[in-house]
N, C-alpha and C positions, 0 to 999 in steps of 0.2 A: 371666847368670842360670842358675842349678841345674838348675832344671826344663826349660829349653831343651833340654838335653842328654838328656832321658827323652822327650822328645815330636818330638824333630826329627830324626829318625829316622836319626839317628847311631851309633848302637849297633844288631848284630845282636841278632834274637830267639833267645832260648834253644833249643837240641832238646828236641823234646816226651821227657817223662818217660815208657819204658814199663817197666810193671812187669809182674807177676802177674796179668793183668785176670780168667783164668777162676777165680783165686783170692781176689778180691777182688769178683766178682759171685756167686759163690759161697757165699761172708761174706754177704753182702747178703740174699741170697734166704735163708739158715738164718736169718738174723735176724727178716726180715721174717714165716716160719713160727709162729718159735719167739713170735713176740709175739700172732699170731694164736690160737695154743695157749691161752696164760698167759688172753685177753681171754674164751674163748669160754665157762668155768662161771659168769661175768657176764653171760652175754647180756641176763638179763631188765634186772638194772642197768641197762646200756647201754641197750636198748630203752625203760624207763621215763622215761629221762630226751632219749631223739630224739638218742641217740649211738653209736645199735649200727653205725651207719657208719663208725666208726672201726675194729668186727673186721673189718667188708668190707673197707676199704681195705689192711689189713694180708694178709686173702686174697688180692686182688687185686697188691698189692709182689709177696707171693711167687710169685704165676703168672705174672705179667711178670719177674721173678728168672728162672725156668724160658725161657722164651724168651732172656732175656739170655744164659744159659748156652750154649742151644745155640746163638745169635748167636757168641757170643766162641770158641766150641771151634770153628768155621766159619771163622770169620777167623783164627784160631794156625793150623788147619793149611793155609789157602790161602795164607800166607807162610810155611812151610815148605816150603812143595810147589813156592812160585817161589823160595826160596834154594836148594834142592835142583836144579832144573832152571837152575840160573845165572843168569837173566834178570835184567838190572840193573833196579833200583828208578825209576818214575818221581817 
């Protein structure tokens, strides 16, 4: 059977894909802003109808965006700082 082969753990898992992450949460948080922007000369809209939760929420992406940033620029350079000093990888 096919599927035996995908579940019987016969096959290694792939290496995790790392890319750009301070550039790709970066992306995320401008976006998250930029929609904040566009929602807020709506607000009364939004408000009238018991959906102005949706600008907060998009305030709120972007300031957890802002944390994410300085999360990920924290962790690029604490593996920099151990491939620079040689210490092998656990």
């Amino acid at each position: 059977m096919r599927l035996k082969k995908w579940t019987s753990g016969d096959r290694q898992a792939p290496e995790p894909l790392e890319g750009n992450v301070v550039a790709t949460v970066t992306g995320g948080t401008i976006i998250w802003f930029v929609l904040f922007l566009v929602q807020l000369p709506f607000y009364r809209w939004y408000a009238d109808r018991d959906y102005d939760w949706w600008i907060w929420t998009c305030l709120a992406g972007a300031g957890l965006g802002l944390i994410g940033i300085w999360y990920v620029r924290a962790r690029e350079k604490a593996i920099r700082r151990t491939k620079d000093q040689g210490t092998p990888d656990q």
